[in-house]
Every structure is written in structure tokens, then in C-alpha cells.
C-alpha positions in Angstrom: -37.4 33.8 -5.4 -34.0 34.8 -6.5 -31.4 31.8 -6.6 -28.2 32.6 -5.6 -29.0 35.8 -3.2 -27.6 35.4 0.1 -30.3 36.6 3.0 -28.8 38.7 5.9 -28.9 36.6 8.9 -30.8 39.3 11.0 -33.3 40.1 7.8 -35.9 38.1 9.2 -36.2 39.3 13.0 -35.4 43.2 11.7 -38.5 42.7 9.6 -40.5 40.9 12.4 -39.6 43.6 14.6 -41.9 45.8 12.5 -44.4 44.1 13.3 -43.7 42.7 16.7 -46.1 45.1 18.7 -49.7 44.7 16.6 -52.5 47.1 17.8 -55.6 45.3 20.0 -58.5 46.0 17.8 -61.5 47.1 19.3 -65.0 47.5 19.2 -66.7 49.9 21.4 -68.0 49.5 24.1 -65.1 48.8 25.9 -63.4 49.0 29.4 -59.4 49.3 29.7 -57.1 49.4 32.8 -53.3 50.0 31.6 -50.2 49.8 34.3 -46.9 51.0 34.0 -44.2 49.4 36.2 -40.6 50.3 36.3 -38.5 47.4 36.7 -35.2 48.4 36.0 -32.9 47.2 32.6 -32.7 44.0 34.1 -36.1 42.8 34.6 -37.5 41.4 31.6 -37.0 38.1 32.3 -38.9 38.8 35.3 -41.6 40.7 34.0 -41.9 37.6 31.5 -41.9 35.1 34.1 -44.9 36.6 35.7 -47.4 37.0 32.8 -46.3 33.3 32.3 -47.6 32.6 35.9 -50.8 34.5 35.0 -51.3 32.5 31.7 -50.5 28.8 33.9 -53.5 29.8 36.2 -55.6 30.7 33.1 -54.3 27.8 31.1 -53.0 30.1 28.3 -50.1 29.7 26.4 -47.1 31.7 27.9 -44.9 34.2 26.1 -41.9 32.5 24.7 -38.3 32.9 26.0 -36.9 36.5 24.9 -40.4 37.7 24.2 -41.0 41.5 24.7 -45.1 41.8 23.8 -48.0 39.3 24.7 -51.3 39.5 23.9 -53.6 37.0 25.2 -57.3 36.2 25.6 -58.0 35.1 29.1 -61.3 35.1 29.3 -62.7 37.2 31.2 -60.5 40.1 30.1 -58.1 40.5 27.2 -54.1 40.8 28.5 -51.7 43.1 26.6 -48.0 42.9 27.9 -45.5 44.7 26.5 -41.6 45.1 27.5 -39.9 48.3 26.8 -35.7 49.2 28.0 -36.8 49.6 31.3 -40.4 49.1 32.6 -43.2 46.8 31.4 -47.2 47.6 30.4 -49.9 45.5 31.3 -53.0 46.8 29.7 -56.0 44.8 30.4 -59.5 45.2 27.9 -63.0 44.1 28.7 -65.4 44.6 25.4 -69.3 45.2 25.7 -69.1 46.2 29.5 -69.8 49.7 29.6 -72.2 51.0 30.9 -74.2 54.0 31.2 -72.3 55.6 33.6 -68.9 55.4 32.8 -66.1 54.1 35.0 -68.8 52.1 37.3 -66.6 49.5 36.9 -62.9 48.4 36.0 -61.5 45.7 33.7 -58.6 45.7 36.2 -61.1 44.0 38.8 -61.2 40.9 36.8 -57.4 40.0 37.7 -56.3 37.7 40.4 -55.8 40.5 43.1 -52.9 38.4 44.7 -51.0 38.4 41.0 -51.5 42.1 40.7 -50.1 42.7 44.1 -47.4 41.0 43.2 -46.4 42.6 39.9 -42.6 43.3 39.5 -41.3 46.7 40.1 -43.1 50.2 41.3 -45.9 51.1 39.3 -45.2 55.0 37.6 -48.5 54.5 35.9 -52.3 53.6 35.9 -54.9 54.4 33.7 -58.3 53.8 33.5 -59.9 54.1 30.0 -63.5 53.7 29.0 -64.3 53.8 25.0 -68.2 54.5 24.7 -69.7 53.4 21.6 -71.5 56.2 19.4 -75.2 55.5 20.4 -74.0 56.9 24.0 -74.4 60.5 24.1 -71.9 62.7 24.8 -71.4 64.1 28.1 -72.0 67.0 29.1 -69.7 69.6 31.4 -72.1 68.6 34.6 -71.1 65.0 34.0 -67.7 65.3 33.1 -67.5 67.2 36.5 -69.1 64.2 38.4 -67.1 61.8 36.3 -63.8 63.1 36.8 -64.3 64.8 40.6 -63.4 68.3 39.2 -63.9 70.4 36.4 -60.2 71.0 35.4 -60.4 68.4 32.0 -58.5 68.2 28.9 -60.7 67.3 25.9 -60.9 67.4 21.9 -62.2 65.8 19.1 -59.5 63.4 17.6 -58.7 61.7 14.4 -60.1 64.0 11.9 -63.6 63.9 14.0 -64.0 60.2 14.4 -63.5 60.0 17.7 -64.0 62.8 21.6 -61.8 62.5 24.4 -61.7 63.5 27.7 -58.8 63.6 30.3 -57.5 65.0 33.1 -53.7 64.0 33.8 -54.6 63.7 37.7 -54.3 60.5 39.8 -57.3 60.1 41.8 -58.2 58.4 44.8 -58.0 55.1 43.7 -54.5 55.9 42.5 -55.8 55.6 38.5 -55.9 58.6 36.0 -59.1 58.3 34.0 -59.6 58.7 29.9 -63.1 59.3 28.4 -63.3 57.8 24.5 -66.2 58.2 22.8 -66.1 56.7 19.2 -67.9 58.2 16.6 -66.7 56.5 13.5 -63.8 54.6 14.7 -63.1 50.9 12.8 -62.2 48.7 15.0 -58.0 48.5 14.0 -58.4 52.3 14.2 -59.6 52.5 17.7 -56.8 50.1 19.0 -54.3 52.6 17.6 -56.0 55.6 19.0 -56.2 54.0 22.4 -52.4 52.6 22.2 -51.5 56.1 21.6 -53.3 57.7 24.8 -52.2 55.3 27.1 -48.4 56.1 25.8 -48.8 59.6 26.0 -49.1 58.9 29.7 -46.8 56.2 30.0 -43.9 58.2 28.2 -44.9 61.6 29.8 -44.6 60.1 33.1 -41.3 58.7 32.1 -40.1 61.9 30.7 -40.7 63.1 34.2 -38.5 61.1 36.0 -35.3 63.6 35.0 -37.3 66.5 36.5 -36.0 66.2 40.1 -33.0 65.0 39.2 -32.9 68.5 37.4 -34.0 70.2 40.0 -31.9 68.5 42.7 -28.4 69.4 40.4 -29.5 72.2 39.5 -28.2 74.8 42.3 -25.4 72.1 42.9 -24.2 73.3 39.1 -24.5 77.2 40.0 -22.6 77.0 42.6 -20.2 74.9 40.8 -19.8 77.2 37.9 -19.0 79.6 40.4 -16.4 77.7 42.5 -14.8 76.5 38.7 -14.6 80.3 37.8 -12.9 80.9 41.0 -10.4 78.7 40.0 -9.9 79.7 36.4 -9.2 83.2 38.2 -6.1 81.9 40.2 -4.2 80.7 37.8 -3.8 83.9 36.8 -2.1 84.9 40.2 -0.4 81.8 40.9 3.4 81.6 40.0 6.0 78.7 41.0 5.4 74.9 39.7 4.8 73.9 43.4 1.3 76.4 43.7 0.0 75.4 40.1 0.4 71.4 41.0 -1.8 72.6 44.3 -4.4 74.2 42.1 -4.0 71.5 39.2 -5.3 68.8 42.1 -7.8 71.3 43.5 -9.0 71.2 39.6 -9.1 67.2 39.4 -10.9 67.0 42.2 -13.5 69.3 41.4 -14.0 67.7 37.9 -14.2 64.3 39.7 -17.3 65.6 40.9 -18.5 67.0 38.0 -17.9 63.7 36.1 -19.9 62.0 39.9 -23.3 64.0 38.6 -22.6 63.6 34.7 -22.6 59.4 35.2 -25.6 59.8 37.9 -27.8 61.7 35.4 -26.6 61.5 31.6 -28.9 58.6 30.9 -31.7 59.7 32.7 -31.7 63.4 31.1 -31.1 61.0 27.3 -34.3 59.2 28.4 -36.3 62.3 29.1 -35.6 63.7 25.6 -36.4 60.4 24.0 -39.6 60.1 25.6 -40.4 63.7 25.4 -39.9 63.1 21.6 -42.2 60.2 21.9 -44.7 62.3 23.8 -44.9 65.2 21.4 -45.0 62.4 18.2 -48.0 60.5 20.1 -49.7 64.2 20.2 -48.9 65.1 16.8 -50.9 62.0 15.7 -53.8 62.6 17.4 -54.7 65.2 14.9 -56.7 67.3 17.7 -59.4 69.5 16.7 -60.9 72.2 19.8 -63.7 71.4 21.9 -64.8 75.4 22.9 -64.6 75.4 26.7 -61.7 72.6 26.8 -57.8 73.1 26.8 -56.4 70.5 24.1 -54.0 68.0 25.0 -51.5 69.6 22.9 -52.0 72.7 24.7 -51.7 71.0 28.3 -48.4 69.4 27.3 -46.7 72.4 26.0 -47.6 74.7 29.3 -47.4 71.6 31.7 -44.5 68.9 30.4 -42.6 71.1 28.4 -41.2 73.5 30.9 -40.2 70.4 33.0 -38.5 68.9 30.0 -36.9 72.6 29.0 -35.2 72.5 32.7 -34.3 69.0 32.4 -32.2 70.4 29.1 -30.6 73.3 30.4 -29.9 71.4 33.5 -28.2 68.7 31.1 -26.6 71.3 28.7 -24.9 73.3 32.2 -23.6 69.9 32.7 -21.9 69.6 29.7 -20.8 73.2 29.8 -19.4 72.5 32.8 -17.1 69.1 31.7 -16.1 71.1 28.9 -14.9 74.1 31.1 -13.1 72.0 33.5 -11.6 70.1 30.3 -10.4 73.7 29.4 -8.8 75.1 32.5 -7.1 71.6 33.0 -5.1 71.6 29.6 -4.0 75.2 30.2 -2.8 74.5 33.9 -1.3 71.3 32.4 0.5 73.4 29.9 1.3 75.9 32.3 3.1 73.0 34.3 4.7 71.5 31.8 6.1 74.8 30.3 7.9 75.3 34.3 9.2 71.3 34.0 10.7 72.3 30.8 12.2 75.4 32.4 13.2 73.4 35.1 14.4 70.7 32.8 16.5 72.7 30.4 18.3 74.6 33.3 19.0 71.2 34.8 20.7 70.1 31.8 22.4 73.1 31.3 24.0 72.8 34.7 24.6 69.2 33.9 26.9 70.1 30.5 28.6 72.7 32.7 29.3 69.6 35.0 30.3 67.6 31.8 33.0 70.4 30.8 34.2 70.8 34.1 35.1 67.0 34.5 35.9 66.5 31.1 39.2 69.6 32.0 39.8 67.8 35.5 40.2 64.5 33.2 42.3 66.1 30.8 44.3 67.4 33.6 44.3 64.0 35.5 45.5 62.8 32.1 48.3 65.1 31.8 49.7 64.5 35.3 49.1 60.6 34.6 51.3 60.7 31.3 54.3 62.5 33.7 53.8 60.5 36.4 54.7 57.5 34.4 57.4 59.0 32.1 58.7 60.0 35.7 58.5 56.1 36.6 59.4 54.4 33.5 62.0 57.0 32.9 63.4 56.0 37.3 63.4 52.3 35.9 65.7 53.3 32.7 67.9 55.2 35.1 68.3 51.9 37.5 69.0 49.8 34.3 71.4 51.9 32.8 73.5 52.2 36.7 73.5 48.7 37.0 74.7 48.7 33.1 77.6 50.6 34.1 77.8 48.9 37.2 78.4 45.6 35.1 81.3 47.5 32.7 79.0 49.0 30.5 80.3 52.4 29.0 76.3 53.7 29.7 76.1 56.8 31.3 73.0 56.4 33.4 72.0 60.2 33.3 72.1 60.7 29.7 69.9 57.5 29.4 67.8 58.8 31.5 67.5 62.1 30.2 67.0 60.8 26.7 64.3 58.1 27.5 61.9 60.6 29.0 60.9 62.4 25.7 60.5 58.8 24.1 58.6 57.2 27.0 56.2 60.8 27.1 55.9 60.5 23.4 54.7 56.9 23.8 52.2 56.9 26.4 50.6 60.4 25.1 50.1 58.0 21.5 48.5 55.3 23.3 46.2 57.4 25.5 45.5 59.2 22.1 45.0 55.9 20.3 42.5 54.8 23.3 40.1 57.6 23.2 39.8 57.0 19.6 38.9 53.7 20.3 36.4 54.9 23.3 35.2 57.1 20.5 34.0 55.0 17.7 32.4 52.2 20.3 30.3 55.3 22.1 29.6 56.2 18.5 28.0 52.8 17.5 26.1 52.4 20.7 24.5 55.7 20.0 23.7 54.3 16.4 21.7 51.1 18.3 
């Protein structure tokens, strides 16, 4: 240990989480049912709460609080649960109780029927898997036929040779797919993996699948909305006047309102779908399949069955995106369009307003000038009347001269102070516009 090093507070559950989901190890022979339930983002706690009502009726310790795997040994059968973003696993093992005819029987049977029943959410997924030790001999196309109820099967040899499979993707009667695993130098951690990686290439292919109709449901809804958006895009063209382009700029925003309606209804579902379609093909990948003549390999049925589905999934998705960014496009060039008529609008309004401006600002200059000689012309009245009651009280003043000679002095006067007042008015407009 290192004295003085500082741990990370999340080192220790980001390295537990490596190791949070151990493989069952098994020993062939050995009989496995597997579920897959959706139960929605918000159902973990649930999920959890029922596998803890399993484990009371069993007395088995129950997962703790926040838990997302389980494994458990209930006696008659071995429990696996695991919780994943939005569904749950239950995959449920039964060792040494194979026998000669595969599938006579199914670990699943040992479970309470009324806690099965009552399992949270819809079940996407159920498997039934039989590993067969290596004494057992290996069937033959006859028996595979009879096995699986028809003759359309997907098999190989897997992990270098050690092991032979045999699938068929179908839900039969009993509403289970089946798996065939025959072991033929598996160890015991090795044959958990290999059966951990069938059952989620099942699991995550069915989950994949649950964008297709989606995809398929949007899919003519886009076409025809590529086709209404390049309608619009062609208008704009031929509309003139701000009035018309605001009508076509609202036709725009609602159409990319609905665009954006699909985009939130489906973005996470199509993200989904290529994650687990990733998850799919890496599961494949590891299965490092060599050909059984006569037999399509599971890579083989993936690529012709899932991977068209996924591929219209994608293009669906990529339309979609095409689509947003289109609509983005045509409404910043109507916008702009708009916005270049306000600013027409806008500078013609102003012009027109400083046209206004020097209009009043002659009528006030004008109003100014007939103020300044209509109170000379009163002021100059009220020198007169001074200067006749002057001479009135013996003053030599001769009341017309006084007159006359005031009105110069009493124009020169008030044209200063109305000067001396718009300089005033000047410098205080001048500091506002400063602030």
C-alpha cells in the first residue's frame, strides 16, 4: 500500500462493476429455461422485489437494495437474475437432468407457477436450452427434425470445436424457442460463458427488433414528408411580400413540430437497436463458428435475417435526421428572408421618420421666429404705454421714438436667450446620450 494516495471515491464500485455479472458455471448435463421481460426504465425495484419474494418462499437470502444480478441456489433449480436499462432476465438451470431425449422436460417447471404468472412486465423472450454432456451422441438430421418440429435449424460447431449447437430462432407452441448444446470439451466456467452468450444473442436480437415497426410505421410517413418539406422549399421561391413568407414561415414550424413529434417518439428506440445490434454481432463474433455441412451458421442467419431489419431501422433513423436538418435549413433562410423585409421595412420607417424630424424641426424654427416678434411686438406695446404716460407726467419722452428704438434691443434680447437655451437643451441631450 501506498501512504498518502488518495482513492477515488467511485474506484471501488467501477472495479466491482467488472465483475458484477460472474458466469454460472456448468457441468453438462444440464437443463436451462431463460426469460426476458420488458419492464420499462422504471422497474427495477420491482423486478428486485419479486425475486426477493421468490427467495422468502425458498428461504434464500434476497438481493440487496440497488442490486442489478442474483444468482441463487434454490434447490431444486439454480436462479440467475439479472437487470439490464430496461428489462430483466431470469434464467433458471437444473444440472444432471437430461435425458436421452432432449427437451422432455423443463427446468422452468420447477418454479412456483403462480410466481411465474406473476412476473413483472411482458415477456419479449423465452428460451429453452438443453446442454448434453459428450457421452450423448450427436443427433442426427431425423432427430433434429423431431426435436425442433421442422427441419429449418441453424447449427455449427462453436468455440474452436469444443462444443455443437443447434437452433432455430422460432417460438414454438409452448411459446419457448429451443437451443441444442452438446459439449464436447467444454470446462465448466467455459460452458457458462458459452451459454450466457446464446441466450443474449436472443435476448438482444429480440430487443434490436423492437425499432423495426417503428421503422416501418415512419417510414412512408417520412416520404411523404420529404415530399410535402420540398414543396415548401419550392415556394419560397415564388412567394414575395413579408405578410406571404410569415404564412409560409408558420406552415414551416408546424411541419417541423411534427417532425420533431416522431424524432422524440423514436430516437431512443432506433439508439437502442444499434446498441443491441452491436451486442448481437459481438456475442456472434465470439462464438468462433465453424460450418456444420448441411446447416446455415448462426452468423449467416443473422446477417440475411436481423441485419436487413436493423439496416431499415438506420435509414429510417438517418431520413429522420435528414429531415430535422432540412427543416433547420429552410427555416433560417425564410427567417433571413423575413428579417431582410423588416429591415427594409424598418429603414424606410426611419427614413420617413427623419423626414418628420426636419419637417418639425423648420415648423419650430419658424414658430420660434414668429414667437421672438410676437414678444418684441408686446414688450415693445408696453415701452410705448410707459413712455406716453412718461410724457403724460412732463417727461420730454417721445413715446414713438422709444418705441421704435426698443424693438431692435428687445429682438436682440430674446433671440440671445432663446439662443442661450438651446445650448443649454443641447449639452443636457448630449450627457443623457453619454448615460
Amino acid at each position: 500500500m501506498i501512504d498518502g494516495l488518495r482513492d477515488h471515491p467511485l474506484r471501488g464500485a467501477l472495479n466491482a462493476e467488472v465483475h458484477s455479472r460472474p458466469f454460472a458455471n456448468l457441468q453438462a448435463p444440464e437443463r436451462i429455461s431463460h426469460l426476458a421481460l420488458l419492464s420499462g426504465e422504471r422497474g427495477a425495484e420491482r423486478d428486485r422485489q419479486h425475486v426477493a419474494l421468490l427467495c422468502e418462499r425458498f428461504a434464500v437470502a434476497a438481493p440487496d437494495a440497488g442490486e442489478n444480478h442474483f444468482m441463487a441456489d434454490f434447490g431444486p433449480f439454480r436462479l440467475k437474475w439479472e437487470r439490464h436499462t430496461e428489462f430483466s432476465t431470469y434464467t433458471f438451470f437444473q444440472n444432471g437432468a437430461v435425458e436421452a431425449e432432449p427437451f422432455a422436460g423443463f427446468s422452468v417447471d420447477l418454479v412456483p407457477r403462480d410466481w411465474l404468472i406473476a412476473l413483472p412486465g411482458d415477456l419479449l423472450v423465452a428460451v429453452h436450452l438443453d446442454l448434453l454432456d459428450r457421452s450423448t451422441p450427436p443427433p442426427d438430421t431425423a432427430r433434429l427434425t423431431r426435436l425442433f418440429g421442422h427441419d429449418n435449424i441453424v447449427g455449427s460447431r462453436v468455440s474452436g470445436g469444443s462444443a455443437e449447437v443447434w437452433m432455430d430462432f422460432t417460438v414454438q407452441d409452448d411459446r419457448f424457442s429451443r437451443i441444442l448444446l452438446r459439449d464436447t470439451g467444454l470446462r465448466p466456467r467455459q460452458a457458462g460463458r458459452l451459454v450466457q452468450r446464446f441466450l443474449e444473442i436472443e435476448t438482444y436480437r429480440m430487443m434490436a427488433l423492437l425499432a423495426f415497426p417503428a421503422a416501418k410505421r415512419h417510414g412512408g410517413v417520412l416520404a411523404a414528408a420529404g415530399e410535402r418539406l420540398t414543396a415548401i422549399t419550392g415556394r419560397m421561391t415564388e412567394t414575395d411580400g413579408i405578410g406571404a413568407e410569415q404564412a409560409l414561415l408558420d406552415e414551416l414550424m408546424a411541419f417541423s413540430s411534427e417532425i420533431e413529434d416522431v424524432a422524440a417518439a423514436t430516437n431512443y428506440r432506433f439508439g437502442a437497436a444499434r446498441a443491441y445490434y452491436a451486442l448481437v454481432r459481438s456475442r456472434v463474433e465470439e462464438l468462433r463458428e465453424q460450418r456444420v455441412e448441411g446447416l446455415q451458421t448462426i452468423e449467416e442467419f443473422i446477417d440475411r435475417r436481423l441485419a436487413p431489419a436493423m439496416r431499415t431501422c438506420e435509414a429510417v433513423s438517418e431520413r429522420l435526421e435528414t429531415l430535422s436538418r432540412r427543416v433547420a435549413r429552410a427555416s433560417q433562410l425564410l427567417l433571413t428572408r423575413v428579417d431582410i423585409q423588416l429591415e427594409g421595412q424598418n429603414r424606410d420607417l426611419l427614413k420617413s421618420m427623419d423626414r418628420r424630424a426636419h419637417l418639425q424641426l423648420r415648423l419650430q424654427q419658424t414658430v420660434e421666429g414668429l414667437s421672438v416678434a410676437a414678444i418684441t411686438y408686446y414688450l415693445a406695446s408696453l415701452v410705448g404705454y410707459l413712455a406716453k404716460a412718461g410724457k403724460a407726467a412732463g417727461l420730454p419722452v417721445d413715446a414713438a421714438i422709444a418705441t421704435g428704438v426698443s424693438i431692435p434691443v428687445i429682438a436682440l434680447m430674446i433671440w440671445l436667450g432663446v439662443r442661450r437655451m438651446r445650448r443649454v437643451l443641447a449639452r443636457e441631450e448630449g450627457a443623457d446620450g453619454k448615460h
